[in-house]
VOKELUM-285569 format. One record per residue: x, y, z of N, C-alpha, C in turn; residue in one letter. Coordinates in pm, whole numbers, plus 50000, padded with zeros to 5 digits. Example, Ala and Ser with C-alpha at 12.3 -4.5 7.8 and 13.67 -1.06 7.14 Angstrom:
! residues 2
513194943150780512304955050780513204967050780A;512854977550708513674989450714512905000350787S;
! end
This chain:
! residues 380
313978201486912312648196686869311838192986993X;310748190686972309458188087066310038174487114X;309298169487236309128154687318308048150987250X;308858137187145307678129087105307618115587214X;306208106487166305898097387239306118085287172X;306938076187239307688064987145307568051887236X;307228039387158307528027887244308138020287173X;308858014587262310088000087248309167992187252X;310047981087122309917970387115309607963787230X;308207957787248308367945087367307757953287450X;307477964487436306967969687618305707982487488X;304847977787637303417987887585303517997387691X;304708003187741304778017287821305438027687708X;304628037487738305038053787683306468058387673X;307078061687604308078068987617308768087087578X;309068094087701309458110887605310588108887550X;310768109587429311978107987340311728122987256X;313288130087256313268140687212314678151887238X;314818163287221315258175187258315128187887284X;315558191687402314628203987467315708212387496X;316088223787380316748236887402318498226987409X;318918217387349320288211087351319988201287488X;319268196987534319148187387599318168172487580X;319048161587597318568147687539317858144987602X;316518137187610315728130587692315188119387649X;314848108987707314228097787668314148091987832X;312908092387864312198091587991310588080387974X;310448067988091309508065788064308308073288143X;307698069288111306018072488126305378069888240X;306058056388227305048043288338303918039588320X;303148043888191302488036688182302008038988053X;300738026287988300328022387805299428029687805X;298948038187896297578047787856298238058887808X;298268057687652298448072387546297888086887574X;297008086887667295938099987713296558106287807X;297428093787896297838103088065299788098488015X;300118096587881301538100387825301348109787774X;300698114787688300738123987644300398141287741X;299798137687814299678146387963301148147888014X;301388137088037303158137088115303958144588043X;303788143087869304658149787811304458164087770X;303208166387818303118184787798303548188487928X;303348184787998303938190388154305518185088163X;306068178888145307688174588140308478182488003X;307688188187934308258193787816308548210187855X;306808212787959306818228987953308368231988045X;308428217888148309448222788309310588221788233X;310778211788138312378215188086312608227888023X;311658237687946312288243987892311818256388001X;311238257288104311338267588185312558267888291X;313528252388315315168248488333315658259288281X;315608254188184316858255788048316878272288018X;315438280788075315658297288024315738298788135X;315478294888304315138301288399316568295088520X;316788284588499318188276788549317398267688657X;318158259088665317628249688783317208258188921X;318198264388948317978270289071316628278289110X;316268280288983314578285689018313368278089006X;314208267488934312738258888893312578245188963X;313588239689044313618228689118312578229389290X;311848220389283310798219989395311408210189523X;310588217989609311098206489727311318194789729X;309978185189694310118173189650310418166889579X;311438174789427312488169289377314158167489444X;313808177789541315168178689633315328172889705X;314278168389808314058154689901314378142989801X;313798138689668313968124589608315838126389582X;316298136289560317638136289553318588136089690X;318098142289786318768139389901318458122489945X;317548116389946316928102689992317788095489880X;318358096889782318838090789632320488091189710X;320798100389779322608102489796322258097789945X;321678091989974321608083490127321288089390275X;320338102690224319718107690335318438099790371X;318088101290490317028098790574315798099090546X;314978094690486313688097190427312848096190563X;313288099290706312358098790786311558113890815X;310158117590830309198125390825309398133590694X;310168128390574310518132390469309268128090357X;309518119390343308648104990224308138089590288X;307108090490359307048077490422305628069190369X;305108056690412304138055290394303228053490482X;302278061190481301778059690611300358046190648X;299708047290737298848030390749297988029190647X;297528040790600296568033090465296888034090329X;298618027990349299308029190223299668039490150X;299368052090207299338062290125300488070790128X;301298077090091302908088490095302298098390193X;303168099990289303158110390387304358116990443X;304148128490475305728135090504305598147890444X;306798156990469307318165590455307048167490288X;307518157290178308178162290039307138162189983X;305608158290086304558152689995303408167390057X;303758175690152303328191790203303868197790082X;305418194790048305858206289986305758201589822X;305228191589800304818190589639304818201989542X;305398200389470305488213389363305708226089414X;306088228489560306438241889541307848241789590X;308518254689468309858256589436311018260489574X;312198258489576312688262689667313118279389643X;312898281289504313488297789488312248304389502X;312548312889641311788323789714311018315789804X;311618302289858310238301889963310998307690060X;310358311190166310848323190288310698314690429X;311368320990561311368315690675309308314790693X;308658327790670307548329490704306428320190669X;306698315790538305928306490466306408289790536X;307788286790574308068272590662307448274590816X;307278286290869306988283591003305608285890979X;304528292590871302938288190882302728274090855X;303408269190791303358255990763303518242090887X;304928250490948304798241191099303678244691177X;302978254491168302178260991267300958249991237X;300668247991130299478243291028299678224291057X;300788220391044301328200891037301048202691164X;301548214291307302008206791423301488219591549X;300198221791547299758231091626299638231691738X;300018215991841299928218191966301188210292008X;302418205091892303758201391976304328210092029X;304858203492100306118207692196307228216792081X;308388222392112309608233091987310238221791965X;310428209892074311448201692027310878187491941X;309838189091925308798178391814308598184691706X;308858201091667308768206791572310118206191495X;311078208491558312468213991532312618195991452X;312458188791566312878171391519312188164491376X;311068167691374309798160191248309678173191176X;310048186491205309908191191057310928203391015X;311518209691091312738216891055313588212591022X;313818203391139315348194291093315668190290970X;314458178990892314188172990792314388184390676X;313568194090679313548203990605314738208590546X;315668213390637316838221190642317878207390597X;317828195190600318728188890542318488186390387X;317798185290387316958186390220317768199390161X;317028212490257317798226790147319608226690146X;320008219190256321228221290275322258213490156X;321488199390149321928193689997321388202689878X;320418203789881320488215189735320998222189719X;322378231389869322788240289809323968235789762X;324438222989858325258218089804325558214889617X;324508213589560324568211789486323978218289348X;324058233689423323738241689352322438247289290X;321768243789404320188240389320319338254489435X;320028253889487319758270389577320528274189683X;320508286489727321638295189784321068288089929X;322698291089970322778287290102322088297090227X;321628288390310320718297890424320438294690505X;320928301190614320378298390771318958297990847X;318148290390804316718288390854316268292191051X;315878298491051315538298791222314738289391255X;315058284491362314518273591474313138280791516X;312448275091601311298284391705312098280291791X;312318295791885312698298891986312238291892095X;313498288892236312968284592347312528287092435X;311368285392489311168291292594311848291392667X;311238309392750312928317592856311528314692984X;312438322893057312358328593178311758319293275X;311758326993408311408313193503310098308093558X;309158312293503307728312493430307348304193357X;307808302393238308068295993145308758281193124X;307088274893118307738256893108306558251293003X;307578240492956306678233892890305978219692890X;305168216492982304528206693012304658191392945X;305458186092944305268172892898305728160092950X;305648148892953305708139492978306758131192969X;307208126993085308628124393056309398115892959X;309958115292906310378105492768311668093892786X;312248085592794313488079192849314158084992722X;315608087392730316458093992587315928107392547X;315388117192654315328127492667316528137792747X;317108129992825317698137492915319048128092942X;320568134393000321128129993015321628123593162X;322118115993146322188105693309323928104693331X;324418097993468325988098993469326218078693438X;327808082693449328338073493363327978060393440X;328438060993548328198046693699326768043793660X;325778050393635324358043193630324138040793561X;324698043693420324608040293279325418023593278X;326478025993322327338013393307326317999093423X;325668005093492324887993793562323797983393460X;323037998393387322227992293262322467982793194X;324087992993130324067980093036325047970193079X;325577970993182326027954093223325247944793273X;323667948393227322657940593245322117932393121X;322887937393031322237936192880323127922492820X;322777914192708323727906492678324867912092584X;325987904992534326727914292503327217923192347X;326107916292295326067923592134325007932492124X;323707936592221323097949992276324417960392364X;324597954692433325607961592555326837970492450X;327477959792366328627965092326327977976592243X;327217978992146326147988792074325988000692158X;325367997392289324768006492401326668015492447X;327558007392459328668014292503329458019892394X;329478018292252329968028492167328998040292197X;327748040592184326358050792186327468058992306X;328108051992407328218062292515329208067892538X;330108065792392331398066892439331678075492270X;330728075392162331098083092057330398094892061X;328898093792124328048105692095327048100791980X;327498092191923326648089891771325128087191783X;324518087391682322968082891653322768069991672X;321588067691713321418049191708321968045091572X;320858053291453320838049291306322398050691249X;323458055691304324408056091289325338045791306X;325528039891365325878024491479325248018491379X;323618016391331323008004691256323858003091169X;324438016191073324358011490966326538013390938X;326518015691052328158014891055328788002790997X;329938005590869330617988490814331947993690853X;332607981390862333887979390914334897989690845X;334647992890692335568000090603335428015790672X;334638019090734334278028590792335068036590936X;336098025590961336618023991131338098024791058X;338518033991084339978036691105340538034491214X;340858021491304340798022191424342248022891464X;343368025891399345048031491385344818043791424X;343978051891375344348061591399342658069591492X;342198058491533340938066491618340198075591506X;339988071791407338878078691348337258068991287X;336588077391269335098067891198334418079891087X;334588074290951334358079490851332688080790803X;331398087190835330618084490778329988090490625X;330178083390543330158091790468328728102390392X;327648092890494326058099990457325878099290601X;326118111790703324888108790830323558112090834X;323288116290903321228114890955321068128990850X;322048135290877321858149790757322338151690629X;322528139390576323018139890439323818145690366X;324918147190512326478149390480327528144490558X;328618138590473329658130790558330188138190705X;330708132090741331398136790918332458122690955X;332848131291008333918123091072333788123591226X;334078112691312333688106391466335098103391525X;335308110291613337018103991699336538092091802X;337308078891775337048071591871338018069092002X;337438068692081337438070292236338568060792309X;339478062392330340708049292381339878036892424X;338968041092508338148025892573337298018792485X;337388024392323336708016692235337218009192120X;338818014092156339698006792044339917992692097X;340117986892187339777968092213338397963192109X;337227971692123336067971192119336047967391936X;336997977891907336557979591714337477974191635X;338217970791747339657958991693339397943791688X;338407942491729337617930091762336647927091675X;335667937891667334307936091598334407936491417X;335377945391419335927948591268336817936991192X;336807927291272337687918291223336737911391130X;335687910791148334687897991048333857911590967X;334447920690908334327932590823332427935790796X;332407936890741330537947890684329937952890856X;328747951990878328147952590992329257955391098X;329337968791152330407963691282329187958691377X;328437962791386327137967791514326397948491481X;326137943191531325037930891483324387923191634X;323347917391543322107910891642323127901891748X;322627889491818323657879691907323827866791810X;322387865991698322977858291571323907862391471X;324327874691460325287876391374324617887491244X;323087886491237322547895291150322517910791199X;323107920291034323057931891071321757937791177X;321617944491234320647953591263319357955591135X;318477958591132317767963191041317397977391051X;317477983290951316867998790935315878004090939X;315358005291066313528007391042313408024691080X;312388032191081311958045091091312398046791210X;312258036091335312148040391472313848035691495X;314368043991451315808042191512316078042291639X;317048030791737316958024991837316048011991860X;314768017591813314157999891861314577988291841X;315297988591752315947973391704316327969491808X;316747974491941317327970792042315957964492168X;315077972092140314047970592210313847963592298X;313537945992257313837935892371314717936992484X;316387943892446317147939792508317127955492593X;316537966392629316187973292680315457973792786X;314327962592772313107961292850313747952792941X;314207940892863315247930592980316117940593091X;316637949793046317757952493128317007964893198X;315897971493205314947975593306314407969893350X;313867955793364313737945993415314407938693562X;315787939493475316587934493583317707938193686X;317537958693641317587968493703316737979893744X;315927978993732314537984593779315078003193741X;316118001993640316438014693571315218013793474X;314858025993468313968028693363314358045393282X;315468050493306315728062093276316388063093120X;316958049793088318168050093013317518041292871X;318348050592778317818044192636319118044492531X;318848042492392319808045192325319988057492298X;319178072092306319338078992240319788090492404X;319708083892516320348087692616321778093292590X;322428081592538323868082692568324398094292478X;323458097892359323678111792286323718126392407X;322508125292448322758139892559323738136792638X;324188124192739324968125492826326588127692749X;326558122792590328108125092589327958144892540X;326788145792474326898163292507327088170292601X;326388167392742326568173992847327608168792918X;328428158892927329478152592970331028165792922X;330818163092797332158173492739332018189992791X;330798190592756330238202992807330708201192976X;330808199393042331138195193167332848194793177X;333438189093124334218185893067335488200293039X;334808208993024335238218392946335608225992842X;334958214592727335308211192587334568220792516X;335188229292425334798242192340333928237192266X;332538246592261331278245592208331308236492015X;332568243891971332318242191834332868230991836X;333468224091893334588209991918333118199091981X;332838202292069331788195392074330528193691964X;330248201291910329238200691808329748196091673X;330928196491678332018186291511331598175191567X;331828170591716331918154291774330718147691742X;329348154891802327958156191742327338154991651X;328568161291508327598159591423326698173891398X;326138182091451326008191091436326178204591358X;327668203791356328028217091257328448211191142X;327808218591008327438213690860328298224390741X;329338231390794329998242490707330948236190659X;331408244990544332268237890449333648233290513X;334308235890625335138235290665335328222790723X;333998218890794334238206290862333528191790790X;332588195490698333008189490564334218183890512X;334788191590434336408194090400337058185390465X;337338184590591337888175890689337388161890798X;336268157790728335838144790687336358135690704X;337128132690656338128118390642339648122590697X;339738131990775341258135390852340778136090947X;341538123591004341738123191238341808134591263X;341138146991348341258156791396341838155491510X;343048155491595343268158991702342968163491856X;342208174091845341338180191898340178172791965X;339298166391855337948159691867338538149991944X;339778142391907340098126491983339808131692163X;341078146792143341528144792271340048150292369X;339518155892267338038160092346337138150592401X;337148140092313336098122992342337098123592454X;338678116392466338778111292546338948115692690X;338018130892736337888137892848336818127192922X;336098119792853335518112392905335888099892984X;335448104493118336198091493204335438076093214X;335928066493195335408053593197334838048193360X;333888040793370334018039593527334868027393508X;335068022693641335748007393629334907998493617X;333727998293648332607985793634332287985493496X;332077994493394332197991993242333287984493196X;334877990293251335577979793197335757963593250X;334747957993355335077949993384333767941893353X;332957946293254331887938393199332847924493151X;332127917993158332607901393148332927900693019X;331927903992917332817898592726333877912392657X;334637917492769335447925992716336797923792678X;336887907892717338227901992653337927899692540X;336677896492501336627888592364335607892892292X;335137907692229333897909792207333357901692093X;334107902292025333817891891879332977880491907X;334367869891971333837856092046332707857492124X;332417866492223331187868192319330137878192279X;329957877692139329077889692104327677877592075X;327857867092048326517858192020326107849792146X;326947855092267326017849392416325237858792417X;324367853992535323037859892613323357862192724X;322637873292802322957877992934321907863893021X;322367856793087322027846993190319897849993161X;319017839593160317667843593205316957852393053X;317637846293014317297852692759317357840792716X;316787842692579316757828492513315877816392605X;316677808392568316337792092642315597792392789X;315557800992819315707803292992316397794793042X;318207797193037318837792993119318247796093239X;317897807893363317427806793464317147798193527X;315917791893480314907779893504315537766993520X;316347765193370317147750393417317817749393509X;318517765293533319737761093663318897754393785X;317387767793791316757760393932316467747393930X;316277738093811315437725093812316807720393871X;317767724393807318777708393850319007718093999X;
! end
């Protein structure tokens, strides 16, 4: 039978109550205006039964696939945001109503051409392919369209060929001795954050939102079960980080937290949360090269260096999304451990001062923070 319009007791919102081709519905409205329910329900009536003869897979739109990837704990960043004058902006709000069956490579790259006409490949690839392709990649997961290898825009070749821009800190990778100077400048619940970043490969937003149930630290593994791409992975941890997660994991949720003890917060600009304690420690190393999202390229080009096989490095990364390494998710890989631990420690990292006790010394301050100890020492 048809979607009639029904309200409950107690509430003056609309309701579709009904059946469409053996399927139940009873959906609200959101709202008591009978003129724009009854609208909702000719358009929610026609899409179910063009489902139900045509199959999901043809009739599901981008921006139902984004609200479902953002729903299973993907990234709603350049996805669904709000932008300054309150209004939805992003990716799911370009691709409004149009379907994922038959959109083509040709039709996503006029579209980047159209959002992003004078970025850089790697501001395109980051704010709108990337995003893109994790979205289709859960739908195929879940059956809602065939699986497919989307092309990147190509990099510029030859030795001619550059692309002008401005230098960025967490663009490029740096070595381990100058890294370890940074952050033994930092206090030690930034620092300890900054030295997993350099020792797993992981995302800032990864670290934020890392909980203790998550750290297999017996057997050197880290379970995530939603990363930045809205599929689980598994992380080998690094010998010089098991003191580190044997410590922090003891007072369970949050491994990663402020020097008060509060998680991190989740904001768009993943890394800033650290911000303050960044500026301090260029400050008081007149480093200005090094960020959080640094220690991602240097542990890429490190292994890569290293000698560590392309596809072994890109499991460590995060990177490769096939069913295989899926599948193997939540099993210590071997391989990956012994690959992290090609990475050599300097000795001045291990001899940062709160490495006996990260737990206990995770709510000091690096000397000249807070209170300005500094100052008092000079008065007396």
């Amino acid at each position: 039978m048809p979607l009639k319009l029904v309200q409950r007791k107690g509430s003056d919102n609309w309701y579709l109550r009904g059946t469409v081709r053996g399927e139940s519905v009873f959906i609200s409205c959101g709202t008591s205006d009978r003129k724009a329910a009854e609208t909702l329900r000719i358009k929610e009536e026609a899409r179910l039964l063009d489902e139900t003869v045509n199959g999901r897979k043809k009739t599901i739109t981008f921006d139902q696939a984004a609200d479902a990837f953002i729903a299973a704990g993907g990234s709603d960043r350049f996805l669904l945001e709000i932008g300054g004058n309150g209004k939805p902006k992003g990716l799911a709000v370009e691709l409004k109503g149009v379907k994922l069956f038959g959109y083509s490579q040709e039709s996503l790259d006029k579209l980047a051409n159209r959002l992003y006409p004078a970025a850089l490949r790697d501001t395109r690839v980051r704010q709108f392919y990337a995003p893109f392709r994790a979205v289709w990649n859960h739908a195929a997961m879940e059956g809602w369209a065939d699986h497919k290898k989307w092309r990147l825009p190509k990099k510029p070749k030859g030795t001619n060929v550059q692309e002008l821009k401005k230098y960025r800190s967490g663009s490029a990778p740096t070595n381990y001795e100058h890294a370890a100077r940074f952050v033994g400048a930092m206090s030690p619940a930034p620092a300890m954050l900054m030295t997993a970043l350099f020792f797993t490969g992981m995302r800032p937003i990864e670290l934020f939102v890392l909980d203790a149930a998550m750290v297999n630290v017996p057997d050197r593994w880290i379970t995530l079960e939603n990363s930045k791409i809205g599929e689980g992975r598994g992380i080998p941890i690094h010998e010089f980080l098991v003191p580190l997660f044997e410590s922090l994991c003891q007072r369970g949720g949050a491994v990663f937290r402020k020097p008060r003890g509060e998680p991190y917060p989740i904001t768009e600009n993943a890394g800033g949360q650290i911000k303050t304690a960044i500026n301090g420690a260029r400050k008081r190393t007149g480093i200005r090269d090094v960020s959080p999202y640094t220690a991602r390229h240097t542990v890429s080009t490190q292994l890569v260096v290293n000698g560590v096989h392309a596809y072994v490095k890109d499991q460590i990364l995060g990177h490769v999304v096939d069913d295989m390494s899926r599948r193997y998710t939540h099993i210590p890989q071997k391989p990956l451990i012994d690959a992290i631990n090609t990475i050599e420690v300097p000795q001045s990292w291990r001899e940062m001062w709160w490495w006996d006790d990260p737990l206990g010394l995770s709510g000091k301050l690096v000397p000249g923070t807070g209170a300005r100890n500094d100052l008092k020492e000079k008065r007396a």
